[in-house]
N, C-alpha and C positions, 0 to 999 in steps of 0.2 A: 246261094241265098235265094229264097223261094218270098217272096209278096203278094199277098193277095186278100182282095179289098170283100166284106160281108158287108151287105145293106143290112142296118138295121130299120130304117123307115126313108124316107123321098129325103128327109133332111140330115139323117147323120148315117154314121158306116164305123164301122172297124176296120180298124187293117190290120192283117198279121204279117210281121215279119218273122220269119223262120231261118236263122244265122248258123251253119255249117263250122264246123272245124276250121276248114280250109279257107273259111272267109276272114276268119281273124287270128289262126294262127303265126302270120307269117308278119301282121303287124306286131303283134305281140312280142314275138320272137327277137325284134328289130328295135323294140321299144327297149327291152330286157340288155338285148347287148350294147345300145346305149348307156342304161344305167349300170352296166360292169365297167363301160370304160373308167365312169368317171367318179363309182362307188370308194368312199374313201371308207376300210372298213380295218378297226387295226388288227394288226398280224396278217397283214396281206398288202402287196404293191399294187400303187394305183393301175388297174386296168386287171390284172393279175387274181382278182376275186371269182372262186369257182362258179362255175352259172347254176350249180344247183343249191347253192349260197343263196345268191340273187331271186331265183325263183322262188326260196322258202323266205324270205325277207318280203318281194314285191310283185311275186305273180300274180294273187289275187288282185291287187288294184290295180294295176296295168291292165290285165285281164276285162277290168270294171270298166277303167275309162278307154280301152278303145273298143270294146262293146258298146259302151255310151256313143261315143263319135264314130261308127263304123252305121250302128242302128239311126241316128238324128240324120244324118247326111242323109241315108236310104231310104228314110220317112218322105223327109223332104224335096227329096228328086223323083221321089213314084208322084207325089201328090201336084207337081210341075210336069212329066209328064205324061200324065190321065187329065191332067186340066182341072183341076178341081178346084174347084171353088169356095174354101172353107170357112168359115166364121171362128174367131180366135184362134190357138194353138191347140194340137192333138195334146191328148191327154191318156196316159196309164189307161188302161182296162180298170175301172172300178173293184180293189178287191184282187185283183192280180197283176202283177210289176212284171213278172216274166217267171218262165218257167226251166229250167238247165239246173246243173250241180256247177258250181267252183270249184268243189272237190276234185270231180271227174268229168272235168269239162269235156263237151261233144257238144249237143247241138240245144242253142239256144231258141226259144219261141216267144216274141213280144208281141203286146197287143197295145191298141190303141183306137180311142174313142175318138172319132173327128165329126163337129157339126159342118152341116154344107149348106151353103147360098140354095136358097127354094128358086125354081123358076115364075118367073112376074109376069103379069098381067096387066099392065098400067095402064087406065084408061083416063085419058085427059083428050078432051079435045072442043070445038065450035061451040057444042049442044050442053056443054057445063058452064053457066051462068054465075059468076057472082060480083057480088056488088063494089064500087069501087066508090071510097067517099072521096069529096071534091070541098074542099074550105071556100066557104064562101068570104073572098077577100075583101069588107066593104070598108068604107073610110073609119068605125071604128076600131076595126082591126090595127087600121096602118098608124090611124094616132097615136092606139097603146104601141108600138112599136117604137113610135118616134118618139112618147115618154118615156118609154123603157132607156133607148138611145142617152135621152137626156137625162134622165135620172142618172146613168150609169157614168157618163161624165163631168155630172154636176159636184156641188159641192157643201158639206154640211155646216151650219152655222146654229147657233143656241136659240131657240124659240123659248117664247112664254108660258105656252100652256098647248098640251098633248092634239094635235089633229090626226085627220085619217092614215095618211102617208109617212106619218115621223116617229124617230125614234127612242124610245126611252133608255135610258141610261138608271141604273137604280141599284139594289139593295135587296138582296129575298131574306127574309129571318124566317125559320120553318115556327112555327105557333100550335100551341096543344087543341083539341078539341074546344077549350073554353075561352078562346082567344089569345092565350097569354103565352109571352116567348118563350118557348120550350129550350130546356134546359141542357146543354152542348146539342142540341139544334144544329142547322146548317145555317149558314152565314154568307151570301155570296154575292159577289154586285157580277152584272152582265148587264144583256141588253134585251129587248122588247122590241121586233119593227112590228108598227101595225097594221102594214099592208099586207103582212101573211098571219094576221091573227084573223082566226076564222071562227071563233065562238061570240056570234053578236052579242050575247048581253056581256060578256067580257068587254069586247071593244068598247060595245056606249057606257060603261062603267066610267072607261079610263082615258076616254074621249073629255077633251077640255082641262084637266089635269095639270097641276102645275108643281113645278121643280118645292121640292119641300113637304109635296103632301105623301100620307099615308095611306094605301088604302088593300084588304085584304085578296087574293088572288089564289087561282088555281094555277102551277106553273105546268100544269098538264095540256091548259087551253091557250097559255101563250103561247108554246111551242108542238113542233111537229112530230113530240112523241121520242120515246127509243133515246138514241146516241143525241138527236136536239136537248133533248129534257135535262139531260145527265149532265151536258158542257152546261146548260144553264144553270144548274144548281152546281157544278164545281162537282160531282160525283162519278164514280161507276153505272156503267149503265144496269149492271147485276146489282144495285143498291137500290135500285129507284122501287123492287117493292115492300119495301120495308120505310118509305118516305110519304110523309102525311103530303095532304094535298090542299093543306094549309099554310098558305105564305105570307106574310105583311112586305109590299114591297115600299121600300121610299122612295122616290123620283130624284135624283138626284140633278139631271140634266134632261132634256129635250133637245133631239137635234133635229133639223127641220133641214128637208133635203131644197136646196135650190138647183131646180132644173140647169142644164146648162143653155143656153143662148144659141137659137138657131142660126150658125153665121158662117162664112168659107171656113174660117179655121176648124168647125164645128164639121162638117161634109167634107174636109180633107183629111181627119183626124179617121174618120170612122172607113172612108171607103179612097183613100190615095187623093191626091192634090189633082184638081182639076176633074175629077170624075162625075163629083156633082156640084153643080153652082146655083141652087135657085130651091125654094122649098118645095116647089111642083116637082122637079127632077129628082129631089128625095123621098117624096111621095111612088112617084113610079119606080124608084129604085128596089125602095123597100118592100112595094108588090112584087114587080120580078121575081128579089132573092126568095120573097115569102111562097109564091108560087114555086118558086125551082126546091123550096126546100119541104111543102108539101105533097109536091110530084113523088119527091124519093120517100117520104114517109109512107103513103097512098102504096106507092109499090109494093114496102115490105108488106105493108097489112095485108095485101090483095095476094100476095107471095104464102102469108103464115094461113090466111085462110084457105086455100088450094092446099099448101102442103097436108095443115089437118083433115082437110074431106079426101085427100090421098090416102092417108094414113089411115082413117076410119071406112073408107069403099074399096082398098084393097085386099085381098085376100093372100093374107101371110103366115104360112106355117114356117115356124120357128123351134130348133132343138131346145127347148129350153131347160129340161132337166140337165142337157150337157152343158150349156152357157150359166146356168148357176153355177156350177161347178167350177167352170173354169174360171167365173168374175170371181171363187174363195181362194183358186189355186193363185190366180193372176198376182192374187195380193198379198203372197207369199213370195214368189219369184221377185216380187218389187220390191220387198225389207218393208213392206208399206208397215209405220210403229202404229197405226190406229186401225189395223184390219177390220171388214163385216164383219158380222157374224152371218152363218147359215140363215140365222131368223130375218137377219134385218138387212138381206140381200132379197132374201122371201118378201118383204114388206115394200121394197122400194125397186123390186124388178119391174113389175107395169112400164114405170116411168123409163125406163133401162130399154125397156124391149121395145116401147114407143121409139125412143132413137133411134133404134137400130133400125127396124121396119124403114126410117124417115131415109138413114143413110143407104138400105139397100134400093129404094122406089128412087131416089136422086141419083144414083150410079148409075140404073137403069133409064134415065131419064135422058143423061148426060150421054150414055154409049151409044142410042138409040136416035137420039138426035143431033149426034152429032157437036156436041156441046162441051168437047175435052178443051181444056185451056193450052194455047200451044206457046210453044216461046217466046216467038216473038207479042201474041197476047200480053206473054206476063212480060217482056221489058217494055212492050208500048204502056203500059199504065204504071207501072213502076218510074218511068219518063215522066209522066202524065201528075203523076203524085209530087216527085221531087221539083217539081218545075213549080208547084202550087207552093211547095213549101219555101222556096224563093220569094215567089211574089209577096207570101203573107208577111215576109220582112221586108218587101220592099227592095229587095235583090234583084236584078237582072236573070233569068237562068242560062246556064254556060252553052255555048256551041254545043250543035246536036253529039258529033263526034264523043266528046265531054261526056253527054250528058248522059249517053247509052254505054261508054266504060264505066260511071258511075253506081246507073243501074244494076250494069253487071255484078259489081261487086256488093254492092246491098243483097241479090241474092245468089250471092254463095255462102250467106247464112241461111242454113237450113228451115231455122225456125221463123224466119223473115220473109222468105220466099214461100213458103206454108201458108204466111196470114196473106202473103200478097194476092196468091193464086186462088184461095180459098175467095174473097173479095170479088177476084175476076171472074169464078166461078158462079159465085152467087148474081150478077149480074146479068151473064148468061143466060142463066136460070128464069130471072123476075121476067127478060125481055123473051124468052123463048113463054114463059107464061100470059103474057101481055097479047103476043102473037097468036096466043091458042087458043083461049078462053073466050064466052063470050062475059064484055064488061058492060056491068051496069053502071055509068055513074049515076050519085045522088049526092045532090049540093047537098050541104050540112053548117052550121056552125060551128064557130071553134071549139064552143065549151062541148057541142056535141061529137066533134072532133077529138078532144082529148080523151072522152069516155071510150068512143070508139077504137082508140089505140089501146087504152088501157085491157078492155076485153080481149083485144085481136093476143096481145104480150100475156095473157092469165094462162 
C-alpha cells in the first residue's frame, strides 16, 4: 500500500491512497471462507458450498467492504501519524470515488480532500485595552431589589380601582374597525400586570380603572409581543397576523400586590435562618450578592468583547470551499430529515466560519497557555457544584470522601462531564483574560448596564 499526501494550498491537501492486491487479498479470501462455512445454500451442506459459488454470489461486496475498512483505517493512522491537524472529516475527491475494476481487481487508487488547522498567530496581551463596565450599586438599586424580594413573597388581594404595580384580570373581545364586536372574534379572559406594560399612554389609559369597566385596547402594548401576545389572546402564535389590534377589554377583577413584611421570618425565608437579622444586614447582603453577581456578568461581557476583536484582528485562512462540502456531506452521514441546502449553507457560512475561527483561536489560546482542564479541575468544581446544590435545599453536603465518589460518577456521563469541563474551561479563559488585558473600568448604571449586555450578546 503506497500513501501520499498533495498540498493543494497551506489549508487543505489530498491524499492518495494506492491499495495492492496483496493488501486485501488475503482479507478477502478470509472473509469469503467465513461466509462458505456458514452459507446455507440449497442443494449443498452447510460449509460444503463451492468457493467459486460464494465468489460469484459475494465477492464483489466483500471485496467493497474490506476495501472500505482496509482504506478508512489507512486514512486514519497516516493522518495520526503525520500529525495533522484537520478540520472535519476527509472527504471523496470531488468527481472521483476511486479508480480499479471489480471485475479484474489489481490495484486500487483512492483520493481524498482533507481541510487542515492554519497555523495562528494570537495576539492578546498588556497593550490591548478594553473596557469593563462596573454597576453602580446605589440604595435605589438595592430597594428595587428588596421590592422585588417583597413583592415575590407577598400576596394578592382585590383592590378598587387599577394602579401602577397591579393586576388586571379581564375579558379581550377582538372588535371590527368600527368599534363593534366582531363576529366569531376572539373571546379570551387573561391577565394585564402593569408594571411591565411599557406603552405610557396605554398605562395612563387604564390607570385608575375599576372592576366593571370597559374600555378599548391594543393587546399588542399590553404584552411583550411574540408567544406573550398569543397566550394572551388564547391563540397560535402563527395566528397573531391575521388578528386586529382591536380589543374591548372588561376588567373583571384587580389584584393589588401586598408587599411582604420586612421581618425574621421574611430574611430566613429568602437567605437560611439566622443569616440575616436586621434590615441593614439585608441591605448589605443584597449589595454583596448584587456585586458578586455583576462581577460574573462584567466578566462575560469583557470575555465576548476580547473574543470578537480576536476573531476580527486575527488572520484566518480557512478551507472553505472544502468545509461547505462537508457541513452538506455531514448532514447526510447524520439522517439529518431537514438537511441545508447548498444555497442556504452559502447564506448562513459567515456565521459557521465565525465559530470556528473563535473555536480554533480558543484552543490555541488554551495549548499555549497552559489552560487544558485537568481532572482533578473537573472533580474539584463538579464538588464545588454539587455541594451548592445541597445548600440551596438546605441539605448538609456529605463527607469529602462521598462527595468526590459522587462526583465521579456525575461524570462518567459523557455528556455531563462536557458541559462541566466546558464551564471550567471557560473560566479559565475569562481569568487568563482578566490577567492579560489591560481593564478599563467605567461606573455605569443599571439601565445602562442592561444596554450594555444587551450589545455585548447581539
Amino acid at each position: 500500500m503506497n500513501i501520499t499526501r498533495e498540498n493543494i494550498s497551506d489549508v487543505s491537501a489530498f491524499i492518495k491512497i494506492a491499495v495492492e492486491n496483496a493488501d486485501y487479498q488475503p482479507l478477502v479470501d478470509q472473509t469469503l471462507a467465513d461466509y462458505r462455512k456458514k452459507a446455507a445454500i440449497p442443494g449443498f451442506r452447510k460449509g460444503k458450498v463451492p468457493m467459486g459459488l460464494i465468489k460469484k454470489q459475494y465477492g464483489k461486496s466483500v471485496l467493497a467492504d474490506e476495501l472500505n475498512k482496509l482504506v478508512s483505517q489507512s486514512l486514519f493512522n497516516f493522518i495520526e501519524e503525520e500529525k495533522l491537524n484537520i478540520l472535519g472529516n476527509p472527504l471523496p475527491k470531488e468527481g472521483e470515488d476511486f479508480q480499479g475494476d471489480f471485475d479484474q481487481p489489481s490495484t486500487f487508487e483512492f483520493t481524498y480532500e482533507i481541510g487542515l488547522a492554519p497555523e495562528l498567530e494570537v495576539k492578546l496581551s498588556g497593550r490591548n485595552k478594553f473596557e469593563y463596565p462596573k454597576v453602580i450599586i446605589d440604595e435605589s438599586l438595592i430597594q428595587k431589589q428588596i421590592d422585588d424580594l417583597r413583592r415575590r413573597y407577598g400576596k394578592l388581594s382585590s383592590g378598587e380601582s387599577v394602579g401602577e404595580t397591579d393586576m388586571i384580570l379581564g375579558q379581550f373581545v377582538e372588535l371590527n374597525e368600527d368599534g363593534s364586536i366582531k363576529e366569531g372574534g376572539i373571546m379570551h379572559s387573561s391577565t394585564i400586570a402593569m408594571q411591565f406594560t411599557e406603552d405610557e399612554a396605554t398605562k395612563k389609559e387604564l390607570m385608575g380603572k375599576k372592576v366593571g369597566d370597559n374600555i378599548n385596547v391594543d393587546p399588542y402594548k399590553v404584552s411583550k409581543g411574540g408567544k406573550d401576545t398569543a397566550a394572551m389572546l388564547g391563540v397560535k402564535e402563527a395566528d397573531l397576523a391575521n388578528i386586529s389590534s382591536l380589543f374591548q377589554l372588561t376588567i373583571n377583577d384587580v389584584k393589588v400586590m401586598e408587599l411582604a413584611e420586612l421581618n425574621q421570618e421574611l430574611y430566613d425565608k429568602l437567605f437560611g435562618e439566622g443569616v440575616v437579622n436586621s434590615e441593614e444586614e439585608l441591605k448589605n447582603k443584597i449589595k454583596a450578592d448584587l456585586e458578586e453577581m455583576f462581577s460574573r456578568d462584567s466578566d462575560r461581557i469583557l470575555a465576548r468583547r476580547i473574543t470578537n476583536s480576536l476573531i476580527d484582528k486575527t488572520v484566518i485562512e480557512l478551507p472553505d470551499a472544502f468545509l461547505k462540502r462537508w457541513i452538506l456531506a455531514s448532514q447526510k452521514e447524520d439522517n439529518n430529515k431537514n438537511p441545508l441546502t447548498a444555497e442556504q449553507i452559502e447564506a448562513e457560512y459567515e456565521g459557521y466560519q465565525r465559530g470556528l475561527k473563535w473555536q480554533l483561536i480558543k484552543d490555541h489560546l488554551i495549548k499555549n497557555n497552559d489552560l487544558a482542564v485537568t481532572q482533578e479541575e473537573l472533580i474539584a468544581h463538579t464538588k464545588t457544584l454539587m455541594a451548592g446544590q445541597y445548600a440551596q435545599y438546605g441539605i448538609p453536603a456529605p463527607e469529602d470522601e462521598e462527595l468526590t465518589q459522587t462526583a465521579r460518577q456525575v461524570l462518567s456521563n459523557r455528556e455531563e462531564a462536557s458541559r462541566i469541563a466546558e464551564g471550567v474551561a471557560e473560566e479559565k479563559l475569562n481569568a487568563y483574560f482578566k490577567a492579560t488585558v489591560k481593564i478599563d473600568e467605567k461606573k455605569v448604571t443599571y439601565d445602562e448596564y442592561i444596554k450594555i449586555a444587551e450589545d455585548a450578546n447581539a
